[in-house]
N, C-alpha and C positions, 0 to 999 in steps of 0.2 A: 504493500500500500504506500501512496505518496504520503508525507509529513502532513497534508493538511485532511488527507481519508483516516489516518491513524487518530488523532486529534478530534475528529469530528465523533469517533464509535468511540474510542476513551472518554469523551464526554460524557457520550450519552446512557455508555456504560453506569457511570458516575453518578447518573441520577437515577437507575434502575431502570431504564425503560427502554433498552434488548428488548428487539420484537421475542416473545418466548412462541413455543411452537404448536402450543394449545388455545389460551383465554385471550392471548393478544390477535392471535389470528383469527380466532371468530368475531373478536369487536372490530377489526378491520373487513371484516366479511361483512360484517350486519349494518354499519357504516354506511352512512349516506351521503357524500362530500359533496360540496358546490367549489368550483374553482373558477375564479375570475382572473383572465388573463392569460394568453394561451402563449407566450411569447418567450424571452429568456429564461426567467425561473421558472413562465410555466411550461414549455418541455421537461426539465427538467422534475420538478413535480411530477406531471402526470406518471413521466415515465417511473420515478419512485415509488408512486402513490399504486399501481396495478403490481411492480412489482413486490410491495411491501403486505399483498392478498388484500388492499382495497378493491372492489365488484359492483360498488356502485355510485359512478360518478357523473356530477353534471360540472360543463364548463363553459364560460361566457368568453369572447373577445371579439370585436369590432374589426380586427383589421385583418387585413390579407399579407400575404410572403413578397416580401422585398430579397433582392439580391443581397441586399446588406446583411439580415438577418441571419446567411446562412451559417456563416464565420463560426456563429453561438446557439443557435439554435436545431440542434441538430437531430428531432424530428421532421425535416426541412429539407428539400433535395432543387436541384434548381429547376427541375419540371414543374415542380408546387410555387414559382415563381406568379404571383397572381391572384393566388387561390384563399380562400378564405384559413385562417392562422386554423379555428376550431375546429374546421370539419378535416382536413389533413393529420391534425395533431389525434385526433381520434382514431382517423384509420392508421397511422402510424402505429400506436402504442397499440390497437387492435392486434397487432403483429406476432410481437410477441406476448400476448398473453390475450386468445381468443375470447375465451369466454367471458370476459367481463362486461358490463353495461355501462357505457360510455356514453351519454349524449351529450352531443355540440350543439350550442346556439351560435349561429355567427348576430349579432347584434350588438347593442350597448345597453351595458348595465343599466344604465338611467330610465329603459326603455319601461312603458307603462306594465308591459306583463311580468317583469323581475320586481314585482311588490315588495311589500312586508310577507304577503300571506308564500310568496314563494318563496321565500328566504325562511318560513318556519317547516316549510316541508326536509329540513337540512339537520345535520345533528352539529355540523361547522362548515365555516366557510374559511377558505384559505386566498388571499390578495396574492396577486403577482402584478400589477398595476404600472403602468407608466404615466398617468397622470393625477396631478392631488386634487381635481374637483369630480372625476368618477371613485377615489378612495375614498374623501368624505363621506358620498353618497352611500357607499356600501359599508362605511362605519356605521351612520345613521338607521340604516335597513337592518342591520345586526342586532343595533339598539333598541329598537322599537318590538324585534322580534324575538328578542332575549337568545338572539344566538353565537356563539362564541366566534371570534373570528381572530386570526393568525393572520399579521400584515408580515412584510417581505421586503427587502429591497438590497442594490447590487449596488455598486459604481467602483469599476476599475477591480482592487484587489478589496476591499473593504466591502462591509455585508452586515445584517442585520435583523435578527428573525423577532415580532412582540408579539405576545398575547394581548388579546382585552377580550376577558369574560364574561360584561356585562356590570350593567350599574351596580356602584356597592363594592364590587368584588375589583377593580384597580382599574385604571386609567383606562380610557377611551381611546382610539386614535388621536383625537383633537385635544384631550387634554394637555400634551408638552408644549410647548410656545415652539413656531415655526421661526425660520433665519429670515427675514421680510426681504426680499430681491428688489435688488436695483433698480429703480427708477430711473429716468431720464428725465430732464427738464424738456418742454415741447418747445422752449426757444432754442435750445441744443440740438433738437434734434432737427427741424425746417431750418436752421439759418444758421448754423456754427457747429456743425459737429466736427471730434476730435480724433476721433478712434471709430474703426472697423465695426464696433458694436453700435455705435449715434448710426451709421448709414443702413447698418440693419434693422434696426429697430426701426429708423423712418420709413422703411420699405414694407414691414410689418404690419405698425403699428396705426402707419399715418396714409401713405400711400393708397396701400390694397384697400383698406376698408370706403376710402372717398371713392377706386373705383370701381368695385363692383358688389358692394353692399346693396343688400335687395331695396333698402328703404331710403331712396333718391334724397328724401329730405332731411338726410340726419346732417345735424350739426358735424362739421370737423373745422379743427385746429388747421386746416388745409384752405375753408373756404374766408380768405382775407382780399381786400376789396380789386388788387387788379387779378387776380384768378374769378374771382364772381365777374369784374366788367369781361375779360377775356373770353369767358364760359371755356375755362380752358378744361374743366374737367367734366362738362355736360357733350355727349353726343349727340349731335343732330340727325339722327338716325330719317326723321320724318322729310329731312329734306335730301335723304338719300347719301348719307354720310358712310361711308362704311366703316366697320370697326378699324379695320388698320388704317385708318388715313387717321382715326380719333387717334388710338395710339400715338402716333407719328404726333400728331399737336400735344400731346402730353409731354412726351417727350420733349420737343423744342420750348414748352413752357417753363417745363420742372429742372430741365438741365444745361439752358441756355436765359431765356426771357428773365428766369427766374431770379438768376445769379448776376445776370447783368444789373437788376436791381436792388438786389442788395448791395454792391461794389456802389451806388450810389452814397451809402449811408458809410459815411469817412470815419465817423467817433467809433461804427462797429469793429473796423480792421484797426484801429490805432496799436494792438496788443495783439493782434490776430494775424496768420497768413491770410494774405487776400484769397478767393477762392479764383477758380478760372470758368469761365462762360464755354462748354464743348460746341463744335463746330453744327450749324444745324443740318436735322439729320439728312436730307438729303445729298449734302455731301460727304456727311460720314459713308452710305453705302452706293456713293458714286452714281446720284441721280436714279436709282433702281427704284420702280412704284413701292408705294408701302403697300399693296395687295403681293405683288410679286415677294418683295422682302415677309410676307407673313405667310404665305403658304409655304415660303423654300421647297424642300420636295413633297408637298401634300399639301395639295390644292385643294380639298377638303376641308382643312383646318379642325379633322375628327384625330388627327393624331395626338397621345396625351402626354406630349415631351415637346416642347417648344424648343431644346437645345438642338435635338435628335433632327428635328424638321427643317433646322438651318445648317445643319453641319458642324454643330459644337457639341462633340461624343465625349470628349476627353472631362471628366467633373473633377479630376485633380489637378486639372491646369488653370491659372486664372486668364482669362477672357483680355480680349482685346477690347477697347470700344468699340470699335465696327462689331466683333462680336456680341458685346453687351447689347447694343444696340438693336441691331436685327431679334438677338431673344426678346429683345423688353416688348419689340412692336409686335410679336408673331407671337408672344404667352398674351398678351392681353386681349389680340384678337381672338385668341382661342376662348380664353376662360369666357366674354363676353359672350361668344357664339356657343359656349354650352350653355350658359346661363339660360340666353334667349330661345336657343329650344327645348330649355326644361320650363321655364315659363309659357309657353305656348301650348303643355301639357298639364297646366293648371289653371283650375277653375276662375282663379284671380288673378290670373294671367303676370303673375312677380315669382320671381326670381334671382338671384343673386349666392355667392360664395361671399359669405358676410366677412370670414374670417380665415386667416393664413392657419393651414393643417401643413406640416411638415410629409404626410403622408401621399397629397396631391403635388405631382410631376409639376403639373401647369402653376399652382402657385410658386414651390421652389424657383424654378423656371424665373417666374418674375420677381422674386426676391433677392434671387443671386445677381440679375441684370442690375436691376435697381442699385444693389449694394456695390456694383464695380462701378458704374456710370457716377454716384453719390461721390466715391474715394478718387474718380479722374476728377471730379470739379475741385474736390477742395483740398485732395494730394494723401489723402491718406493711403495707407500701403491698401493695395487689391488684395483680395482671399478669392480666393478659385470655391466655386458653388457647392463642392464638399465642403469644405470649412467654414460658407455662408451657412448653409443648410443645418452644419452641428450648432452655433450659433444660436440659427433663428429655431430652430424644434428643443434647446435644451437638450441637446443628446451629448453624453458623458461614454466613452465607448465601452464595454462593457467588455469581461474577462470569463470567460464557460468556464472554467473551475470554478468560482466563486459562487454563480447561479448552482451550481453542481451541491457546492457545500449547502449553502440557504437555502435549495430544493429539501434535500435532508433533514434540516434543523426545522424544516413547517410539518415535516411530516411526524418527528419525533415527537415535537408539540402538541400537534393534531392527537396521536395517541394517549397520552397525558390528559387531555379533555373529555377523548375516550373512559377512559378508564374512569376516571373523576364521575362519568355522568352514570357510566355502568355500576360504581358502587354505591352512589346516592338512592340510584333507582328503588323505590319500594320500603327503602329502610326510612324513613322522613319520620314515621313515631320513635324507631329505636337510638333514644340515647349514644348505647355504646357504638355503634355502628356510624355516628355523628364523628365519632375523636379518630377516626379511621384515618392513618397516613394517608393521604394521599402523593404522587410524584410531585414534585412544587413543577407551575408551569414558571419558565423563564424567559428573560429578553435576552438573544444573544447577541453578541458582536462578532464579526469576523473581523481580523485584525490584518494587516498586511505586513507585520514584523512581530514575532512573538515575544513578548514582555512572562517572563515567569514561566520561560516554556507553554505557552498559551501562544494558540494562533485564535483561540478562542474562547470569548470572555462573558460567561454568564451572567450575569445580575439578576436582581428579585424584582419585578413589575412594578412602575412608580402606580401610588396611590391614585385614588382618583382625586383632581384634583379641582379644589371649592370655585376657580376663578374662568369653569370652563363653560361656555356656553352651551354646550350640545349634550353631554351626560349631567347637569343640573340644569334648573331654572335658573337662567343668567339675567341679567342686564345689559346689553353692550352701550356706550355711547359713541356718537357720531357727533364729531366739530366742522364745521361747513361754513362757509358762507352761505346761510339758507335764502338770500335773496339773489346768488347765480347760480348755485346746485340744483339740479335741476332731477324733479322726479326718478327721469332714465337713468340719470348717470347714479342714484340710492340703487335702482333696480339689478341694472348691467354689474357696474365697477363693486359696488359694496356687498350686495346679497350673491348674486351669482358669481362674481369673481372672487373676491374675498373671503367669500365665507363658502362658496360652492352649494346655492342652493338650485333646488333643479325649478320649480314651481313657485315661486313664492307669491304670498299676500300679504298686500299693503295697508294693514284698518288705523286708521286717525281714529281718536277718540270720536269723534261724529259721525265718521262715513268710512267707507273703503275707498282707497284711491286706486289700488289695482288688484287684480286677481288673475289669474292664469286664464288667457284667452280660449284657450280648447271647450269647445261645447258654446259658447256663451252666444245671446243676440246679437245683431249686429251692430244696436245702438248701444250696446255695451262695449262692445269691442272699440263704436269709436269713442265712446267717452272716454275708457281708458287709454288709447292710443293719446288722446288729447291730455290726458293727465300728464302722461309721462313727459312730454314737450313743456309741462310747465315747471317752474325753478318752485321751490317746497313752500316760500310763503304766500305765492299764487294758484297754490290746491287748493280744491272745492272744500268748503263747511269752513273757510276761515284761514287756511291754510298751515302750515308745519313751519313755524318759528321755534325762537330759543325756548327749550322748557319745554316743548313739546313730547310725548311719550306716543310711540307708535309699538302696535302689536304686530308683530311678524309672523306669519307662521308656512311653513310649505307641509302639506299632507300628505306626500308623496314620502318623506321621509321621517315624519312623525316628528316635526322638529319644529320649535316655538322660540319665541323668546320677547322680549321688550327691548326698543332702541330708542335710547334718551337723546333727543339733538338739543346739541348745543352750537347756537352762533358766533362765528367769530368771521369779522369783515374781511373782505379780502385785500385791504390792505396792511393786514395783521399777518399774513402769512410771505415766508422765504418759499419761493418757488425752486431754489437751488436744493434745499433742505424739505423742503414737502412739494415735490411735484407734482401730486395726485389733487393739491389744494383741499385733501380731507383728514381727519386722522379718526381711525376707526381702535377704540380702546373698550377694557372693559371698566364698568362704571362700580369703582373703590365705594361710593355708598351702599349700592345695592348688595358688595359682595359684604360687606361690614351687619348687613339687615341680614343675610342668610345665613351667616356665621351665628348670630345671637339667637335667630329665631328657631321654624321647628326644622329650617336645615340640618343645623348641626344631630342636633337629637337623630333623623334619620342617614345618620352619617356620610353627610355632605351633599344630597341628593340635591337641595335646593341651594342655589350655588350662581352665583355673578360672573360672566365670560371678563376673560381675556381678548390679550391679542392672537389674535389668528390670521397670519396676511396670508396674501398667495403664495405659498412656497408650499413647501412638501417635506416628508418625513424622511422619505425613502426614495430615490429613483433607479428604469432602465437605459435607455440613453440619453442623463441631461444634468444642468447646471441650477444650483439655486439655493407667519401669525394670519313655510309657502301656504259662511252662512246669515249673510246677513240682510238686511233689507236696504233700499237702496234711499241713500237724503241727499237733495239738492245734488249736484250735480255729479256727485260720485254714485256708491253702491256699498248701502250698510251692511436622596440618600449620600444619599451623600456614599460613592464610589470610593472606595479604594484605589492607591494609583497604579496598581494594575489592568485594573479597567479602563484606565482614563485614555488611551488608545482607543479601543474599542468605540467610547464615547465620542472620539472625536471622528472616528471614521460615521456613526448614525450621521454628526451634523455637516458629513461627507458626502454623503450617500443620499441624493438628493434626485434622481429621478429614477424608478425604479423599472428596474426587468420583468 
């Protein structure tokens, strides 16, 4: 065995829980597993989980086999190039070990049929996850359904396996404070950026979303008044505009008109490189039509690789302009012309790629263009579309030992819960049957240099913890300027981003201001649509000023809570130092009220949130604290330093396999 196989079974030897060849093998037989995520760890899982005489398992994962994937995920062959991750990974492991019951969903977790009530048809659930607003979701789902769940995560050599048993019994997913990921200033990132990441992140963050966001009229950081005179970013489609000519005026506006105008404002370079205005682009590709430059060889414009279709195979070389160029005009004809004929296959004829997925060809495509054309204006060193790509998706590259060992250490876990549930079963009158050892469930660390002859570092499960919003009744507060904070931006940035909720509702003390559009009228749909456009002290019943107490709740995940806003003007705030212009905390009075009252007594059940930004616990390839009637115009341990590796690999270990 290699140093880190010997390590992983002397561990687990250590805690008694050697599969034995009787009572353990029937509880892995009678076992009902759910596994989310079918990708690094989870190959490796499944393949453990059939081998270890698990017989009945279900597994969720969203994405399909990338060439990249194969390296580590070695379920995976490059014919399965395309194919959905879940139903390959099935017949895979079917292989060797026939008879077992394996069903694949290919979907996402968030999806309406992975409930609460299907998540109690489960005796646990084991994460393998790469992103932290589908792992909250399945924390919450766990929660609500009192079912044990085993989170996971990889990055490079470092790893990390935790339990959370349910309220009461120790920390949540959400209870530890997350590392809150960097922000950019939006004047850094439109008019002075510095570094390889400002041009990514504009191509991301700022770009993509003005041009092919399904809802034409959203606000961006993008529309300032000579792009609104220009309509440099509005299509004239109706007067016969074609997408690649729009492109091509994007282009000359964003990478040439643009910068010419900024070089007007002197006080901005006085401490700055001046940027440079690129050549417009019909000279960049030598007077060629922008129809001709966007089909390159697929006059179609159905092919789902904008590089591929111009002639730029090679993704670990960086790009020339001309080639930037030609990508940037041929990904956004593309993306436009899927859009528009996937909107002309719906009812309300809109459509749109709202948001940059790492996992779409055609977006990368236009994010790596964007981000070399961004570093020719203003001289920053070019990164070749592999190294955009890891960038813009958070992808940290990932090591198949590591996934191998944390595949292992979810499954030991798993049995431990097993057994935990099998000795409780039935005895609940008997006493003595109460003080029953059970195997202690642990958070492990994989470590990447072994400190104390440990490659592998156990600890006891942090408690649950009084200041978390999701396993107690919290408080969070929100500080805003509530006279330019605007409904959507509480909805989008704060609830669904920040805090990853899938459905949420919005009740003011008077009225609902939003609620989850599925199902609803359609004067409900637009009064909410109208809500969200308004800034919080011009909502209906009076609006959401300082002081205001709003009830949140999403039913999708059984998850509530109270947000106190507090106002603070906007010119109170450092946009260098609070870029988001909000700060999302948890409210020190309310945790002080749950500590003294009948919180405490129920041993911290009611309980005041923290911070929880977007970041994540664990990651696989990446970097990084939702019935009423309707009024007026709404609708009513502190570690040992032996561990302390290990620890620092968890706050390592940030996008998970």
């Amino acid at each position: 065995l290699s140093r880190p196989s010997r390590d992983l079974f002397a561990h687990a030897g250590s805690l008694g829980v050697m599969m034995s060849p009787s009572s353990d093998a029937q509880l892995a037989k009678d076992a009902k597993v759910l596994m989310v995520g079918a990708g690094g760890i989870g190959c490796e899982l499944l393949k453990t989980l059939v081998l270890s005489g698990f017989e009945n398992i279900e597994m969720i994962d969203l994405d399909t086999i990338d060439v990249s994937n194969l390296n580590r995920q070695f379920l995976f062959r490059r014919k399965h190039v395309g194919q959905s991750k879940a139903f390959v990974a099935r017949s895979s492991a079917l292989k060797f070990r026939p008879g077992v019951s394996i069903e694949a969903h290919h979907g996402n977790v968030k999806d309406d049929k992975f409930n609460i009530e299907f998540v109690k048809g489960f005796d646990v659930v084991l994460n393998g996850l790469d992103n932290l607003e589908a792992r909250k979701h399945v924390n919450r789902l766990c929660l609500a359904a009192d079912i044990p769940l085993v989170e996971s995560g990889t990055t490079g050599y470092l790893g990390q396996v935790t339990v959370h048993e349910g309220k009461n019994i120790n920390a949540c997913f959400e209870c530890s404070p997350k590392p809150t990921p960097k922000s950019h200033p939006i004047c850094t990132l439109r008019d002075t950026p510095e570094k390889p990441v400002h041009c990514v992140a504009y191509a991301t963050d700022l770009l993509f979303p003005k041009l092919f966001n399904s809802n034409r009229d959203l606000t961006s950081d993008l529309d300032e008044e000579d792009a609104r005179d220009a309509r440099a970013f509005a299509c004239d489609a109706e007067n016969g505009e074609s997408f690649a000519t729009f492109a091509t005026r994007v282009y000359d506006f964003v990478f040439r008109t643009k910068i010419e105008s900024l070089l007007l404002k002197e006080e901005m370079w006085e401490k700055r490189s001046r940027p440079k205005p690129l050549p417009a682009f019909r000279d960049v590709v030598k007077g060629e039509s922008a129809d001709d430059v966007a089909a390159g060889a697929d006059a179609t414009l159905q092919k789902p690789s904008a590089s591929e279709a111009v002639g730029v195979a090679d993704a670990q070389k960086v790009m020339t302009v001309e080639q930037a160029a030609r990508v940037f005009v041929s990904s956004v004809a593309r993306i436009m012309t899927r859009d528009a004929e996937a909107a002309a296959n719906r009812e309300d004829g809109v459509c749109g790629t709202d948001a940059f997925d790492k996992d779409d060809a055609l977006a990368v495509d236009f994010v790596a263009a964007v981000s070399t054309l961004r570093s020719a204006n203003y001289g920053i060193p070019p990164q070749s579309p592999f190294d955009v790509k890891g960038v813009a998706g958070n992808i940290v590259h990932a090591v198949a030992t590591t996934n191998a060992i944390v595949g292992g250490l979810i499954v030991l876990e798993a049995m431990k819960i097993l057994r935990k549930k099998k000795d409780a079963k039935g005895v609940e009158d008997d006493a003595s049957a109460k003080q029953k050892s059970y195997p202690p469930c642990r958070y492990t660390f994989v470590k990447k240099r072994a400190t104390n002859n440990r490659l592998l570092e156990p600890v006891e499960p942090d408690p649950p913890n009084a200041s978390c919003a999701v396993c107690g009744q919290a408080r969070l507060e929100l500080v805003c300027d509530t006279e330019s904070f605007t409904l959507g931006r509480l909805l989008h940035d704060v609830l669904k981003k920040k805090l990853g909720m899938h459905a949420p509702e919005i009740n003011a003390p008077e009225t609902v201001l939003y609620e989850h559009l599925e199902g609803l009228e359609e004067d409900e749909i637009a009064q909410y649509e109208k809500n969200l456009l308004a800034v919080l002290t011009a909502t209906p019943a009076g609006g959401v000023r300082n002081g205001t107490e709003l009830d949140i709740t999403d039913f999708s995940q059984k998850f509530e809570f109270k947000l106190l806003v507090t106002h603070r003007p906007r010119s109170e705030w450092d946009e260098e130092e609070d870029p988001d212009l909000f700060i999302l905390r948890g409210d020190q009075s309310a945790i002080g009220e749950a500590e003294e009252g009948d919180g405490a007594e129920a041993g911290g059940d009611a309980a005041a949130a923290g911070d929880d930004d977007d970041d994540f616990e664990i990651v696989d390839d990446g970097d990084e604290l939702e019935i009423v009637e309707s009024a007026d115009a709404g609708t009513k341990r502190k570690r040992d330093a032996s561990a302390e590796e290990g620890a620092e690999g968890a706050e390592k270990a940030r996008r998970v396999e």
